[in-house]
N, C-alpha and C positions, 0 to 999 in steps of 0.2 A: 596500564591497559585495563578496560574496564570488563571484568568476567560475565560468565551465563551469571554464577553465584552474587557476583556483588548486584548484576543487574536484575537478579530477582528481590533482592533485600529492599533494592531501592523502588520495585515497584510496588511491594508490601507495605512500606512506608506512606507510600503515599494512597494505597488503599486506605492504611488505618484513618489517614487522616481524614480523606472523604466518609469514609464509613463512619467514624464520632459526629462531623458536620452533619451527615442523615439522622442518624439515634438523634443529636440536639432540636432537628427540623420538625420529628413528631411532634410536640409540645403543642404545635400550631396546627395541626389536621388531625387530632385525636385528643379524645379523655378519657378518663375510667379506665376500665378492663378493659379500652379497642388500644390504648395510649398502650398498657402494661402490656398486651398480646404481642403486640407491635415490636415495642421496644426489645421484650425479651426475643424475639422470635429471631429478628434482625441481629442482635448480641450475640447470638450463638452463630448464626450463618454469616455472618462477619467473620468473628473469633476463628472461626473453621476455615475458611476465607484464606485470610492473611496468615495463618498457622500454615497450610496448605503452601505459599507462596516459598515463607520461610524454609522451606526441606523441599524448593522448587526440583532439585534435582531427582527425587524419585519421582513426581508427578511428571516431569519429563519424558521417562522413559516410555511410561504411556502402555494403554491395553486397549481395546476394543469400547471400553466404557470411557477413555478419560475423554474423546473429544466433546458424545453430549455433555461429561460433567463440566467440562472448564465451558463450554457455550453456554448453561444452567447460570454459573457463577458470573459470569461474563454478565449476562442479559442481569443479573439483580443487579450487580454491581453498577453497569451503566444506568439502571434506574434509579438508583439513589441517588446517582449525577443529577441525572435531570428533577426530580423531590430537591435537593439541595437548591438548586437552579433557581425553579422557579417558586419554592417555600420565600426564601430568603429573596427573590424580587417582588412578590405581595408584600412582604414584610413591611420594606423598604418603600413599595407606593402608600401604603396604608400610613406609614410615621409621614413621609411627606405629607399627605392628605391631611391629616391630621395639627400638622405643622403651617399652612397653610390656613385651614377652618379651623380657627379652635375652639369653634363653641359647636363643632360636631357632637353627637349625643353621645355617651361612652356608657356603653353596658362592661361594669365590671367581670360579668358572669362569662364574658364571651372574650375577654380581654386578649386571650391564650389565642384564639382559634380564630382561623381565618375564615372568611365567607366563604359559603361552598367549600370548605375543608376536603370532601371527599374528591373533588375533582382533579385536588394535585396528585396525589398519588395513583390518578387513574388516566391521569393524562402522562406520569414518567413510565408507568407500565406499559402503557401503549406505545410510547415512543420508544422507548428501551425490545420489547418484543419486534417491532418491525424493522429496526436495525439489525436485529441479530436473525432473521428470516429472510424477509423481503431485501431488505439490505445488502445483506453477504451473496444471494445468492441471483440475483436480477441484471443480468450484462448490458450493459448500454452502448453503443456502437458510436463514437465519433469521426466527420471526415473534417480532414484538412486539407489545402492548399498549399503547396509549397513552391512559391517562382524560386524560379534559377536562371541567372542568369547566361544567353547565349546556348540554354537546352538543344542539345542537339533533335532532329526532329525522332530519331530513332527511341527516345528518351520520353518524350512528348508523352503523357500520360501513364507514364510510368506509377507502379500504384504498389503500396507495400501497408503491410497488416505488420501490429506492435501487439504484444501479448508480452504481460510480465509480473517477476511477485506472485507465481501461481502456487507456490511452498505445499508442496503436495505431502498429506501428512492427516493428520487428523481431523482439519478443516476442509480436505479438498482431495474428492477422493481420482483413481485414475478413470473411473464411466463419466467424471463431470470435464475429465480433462479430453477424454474422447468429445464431449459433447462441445466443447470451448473449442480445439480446433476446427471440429466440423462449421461452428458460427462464422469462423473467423475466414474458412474458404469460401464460404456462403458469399463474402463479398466480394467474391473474386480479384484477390491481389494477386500481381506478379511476384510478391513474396511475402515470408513472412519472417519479421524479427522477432526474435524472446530475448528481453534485457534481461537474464540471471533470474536468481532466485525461484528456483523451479525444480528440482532436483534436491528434494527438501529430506525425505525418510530414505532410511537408507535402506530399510524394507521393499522400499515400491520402486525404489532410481531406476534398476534395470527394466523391468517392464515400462514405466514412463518413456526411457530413453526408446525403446523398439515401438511405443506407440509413435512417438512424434516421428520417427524415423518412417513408418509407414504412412505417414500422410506427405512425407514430399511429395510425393506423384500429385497432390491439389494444389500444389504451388510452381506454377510455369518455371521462374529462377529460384526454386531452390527455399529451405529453412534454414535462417543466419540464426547465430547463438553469440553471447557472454555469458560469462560465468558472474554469477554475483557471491556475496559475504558465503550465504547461505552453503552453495556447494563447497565452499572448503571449511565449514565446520563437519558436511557430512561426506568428506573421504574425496577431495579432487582428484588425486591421483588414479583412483579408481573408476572414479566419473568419467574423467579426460582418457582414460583406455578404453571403457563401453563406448565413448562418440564415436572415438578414432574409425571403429568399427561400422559407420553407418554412413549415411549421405548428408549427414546436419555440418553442415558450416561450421567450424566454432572455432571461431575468433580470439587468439590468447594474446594479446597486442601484435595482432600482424593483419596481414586483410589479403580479399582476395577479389578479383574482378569478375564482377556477375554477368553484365553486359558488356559483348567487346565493341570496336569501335573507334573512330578517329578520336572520340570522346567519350574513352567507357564509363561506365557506372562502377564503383569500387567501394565493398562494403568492409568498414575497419573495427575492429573490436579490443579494446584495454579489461581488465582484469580489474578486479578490486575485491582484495584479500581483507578489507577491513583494517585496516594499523588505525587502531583507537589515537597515538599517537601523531598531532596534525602534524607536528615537521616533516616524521617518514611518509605520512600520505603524500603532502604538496611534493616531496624528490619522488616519491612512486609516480605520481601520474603523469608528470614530467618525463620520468623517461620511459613510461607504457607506451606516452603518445609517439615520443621520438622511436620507439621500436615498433609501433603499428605504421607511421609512418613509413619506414623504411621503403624504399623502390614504389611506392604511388604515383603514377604520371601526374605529371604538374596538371596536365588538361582537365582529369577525368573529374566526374561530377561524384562527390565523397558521402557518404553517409555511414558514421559514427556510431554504435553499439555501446553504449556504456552502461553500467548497474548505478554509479553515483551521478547524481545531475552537475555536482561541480566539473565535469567534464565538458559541460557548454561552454563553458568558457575558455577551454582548451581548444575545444569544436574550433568554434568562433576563430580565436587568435591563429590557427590554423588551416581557414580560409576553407572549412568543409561547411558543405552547406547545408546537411540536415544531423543533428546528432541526436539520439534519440534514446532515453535513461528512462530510470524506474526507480526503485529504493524506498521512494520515500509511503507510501502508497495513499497517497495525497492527502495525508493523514486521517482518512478513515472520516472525520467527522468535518463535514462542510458547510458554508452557509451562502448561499447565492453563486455556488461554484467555487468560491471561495474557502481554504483550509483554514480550519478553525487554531490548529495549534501549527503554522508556518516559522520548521522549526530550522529548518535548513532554508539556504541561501535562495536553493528555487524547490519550493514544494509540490508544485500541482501546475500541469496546463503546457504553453505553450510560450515562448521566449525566444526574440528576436532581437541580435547583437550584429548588430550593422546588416549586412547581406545575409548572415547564418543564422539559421535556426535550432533551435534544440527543443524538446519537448520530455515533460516527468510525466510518466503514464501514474494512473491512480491504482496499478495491479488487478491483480485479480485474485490473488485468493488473501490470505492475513494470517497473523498470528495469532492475533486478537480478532475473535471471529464475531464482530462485529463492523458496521459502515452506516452513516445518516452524511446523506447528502454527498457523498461521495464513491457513487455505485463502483463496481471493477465493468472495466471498458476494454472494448477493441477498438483500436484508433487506427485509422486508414490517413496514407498520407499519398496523396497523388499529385506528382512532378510535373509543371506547367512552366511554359518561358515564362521570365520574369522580365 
């Protein structure tokens, strides 16, 4: 099983590495004392950096100050990404060019230094700064369509809001989380799903839980919940007692019918505890679904709550017709819609297995308090015959 501790070493690790790859890219946007300023300056806030990763466990516990620091660190870090990026692709068109003309004119004196030098480092700052601003904090609203087939007419425009990944905590406080469900009734759904991950500090859980609790009244059928990773590293047992206590849905592999009917509506929810171990996941979620499953009418028209997107697959083979996940958070960094690091099976968007549908929300709120190209979203999905 892979721990908080080993997975902070490993992301230190691959800090250092990006952060050497930076320090080696000045050579080529600086000389003199801007090269030496530079390098030392970054050597140290690096150093501090990855030092800082290493003894992740105290920076975890956290104060009042840690979430601007780690967003401070976050924002340089991902600019030296983007310095690395795009240093080393001038690099590379310049030797092509080069390779190609070779009776180009070659100034020894400039050999180091890219053309326009100053504009790489002013274009990864600027990309790096609206990530970690504009990025993390700008909601973008998506609708869908979903046919079903032989929708009863009672059904017929049936309309549900997905909200998920909101890890309320140092990145994500509870007046943003006020402000995120008020967007979300704004579009007036007949409900609202949270796929996990939301119930993030153990400081703020309870009052989180009595805020979402007091906005059912904006949702006609009702607030559906699962549980994601997140809530059972910070106390389920205690979590799942504060629900008990309210009007939120929350789905522990069982389900419950929202809309009655010759052909009700029946929303189902599986659990994912995380087992780092794939064999115990694929028998967990095997028999979550067989336990959510249990007493569902064959008729009723199903929609699925999961925190892992390999649950579409379960969806699907299970003949529900919309399943709807989160986890992954579309990986943060995207490119034409597109996840840049699609590291799991289904990352981002929308996924259609015969008749059934599933969809990976992009989250809303991160760990990593950063996002390019991959805003956090409220996805609306409204139920049409198919």
């Amino acid at each position: 099983m892979v721990t908080v501790h080993m997975f902070l070493f490993i992301t230190a690790i691959i800090m250092a590495v990006f952060c050497m790859l930076a320090l080696h890219s000045l050579q080529y946007v600086a000389e003199g004392i801007s090269h030496t300023i530079a390098y030392r300056s970054l050597l140290v806030f690096d150093g501090l950096s990855v030092a800082g990763m290493l003894v992740g466990s105290f920076f975890l516990q956290g104060g009042v100050w840690l979430g601007p620091l780690i967003r401070v660190i976050a924002t340089v870090f991902v600019a030296q990404l983007f310095l690395v990026a795009l240093v080393y692709f001038a690099v590379f068109l310049r030797w092509a060019a080069n390779r190609l003309n070779p009776s180009m004119p070659f100034s020894r004196s400039r050999r180091r230094l890219l053309k326009k030098a100053i504009l790489y480092p002013a274009a990864a700052v600027a990309a790096a700064g609206f990530g970690s601003t504009h990025g993390i904090s700008e909601t973008v609203e998506r609708e869908f369509q979903i046919p079903v087939k032989d929708l009863p007419e009672h059904l017929k425009g049936f309309r549900i809001a997905q909200l998920s990944d909101i890890h309320l905590g140092m990145f994500f406080s509870l007046e943003r989380l006020k402000e995120l469900l008020t967007q979300a009734a704004g579009g007036k759904p007949d409900a609202l799903v949270i796929t996990g991950d939301i119930f993030d500090d153990v400081s703020l859980n309870e009052e989180a839980i009595r805020i979402v609790d007091e906005f059912t009244v904006e949702f006609p059928k009702g607030i559906w919940y699962c549980h994601g990773n997140h809530e059972h590293f910070r106390g389920i047992q205690k979590i799942q007692e504060m629900l008990s206590g309210t009007r939120i849905h929350s789905l522990v592999n069982g389900s419950e019918i929202a809309v009655e009917g010759a052909r009700p509506l029946v929303f189902l929810g599986v659990d994912y505890p995380m087992h780092r171990e794939d064999k115990a996941f694929q028998a967990d979620k095997r028999e979550f679904m067989k336990a959510a499953m249990q007493g569902v009418p064959a008729s009723a028209v199903k929609v699925l709550l999961a925190h892992h997107p390999e649950f579409i697959d379960h969806g699907a083979e299970a003949g529900i017709e919309l399943t709807l996940t989160g986890h992954t958070h579309g990986s943060q960094f995207g490119v034409f819609g597109l996840p840049v690091f699609p590291v799991f099976k289904y990352t981002r968007g929308m996924v259609q297995r015969g008749t059934s549908y599933g969809y990976v929300h992009c989250g809303n709120g991160s760990w990593f308090p950063y996002r390019i190209g991959c805003p956090p979203e409220i996805a609306y999905f409204t139920l049409r015959r198919g």
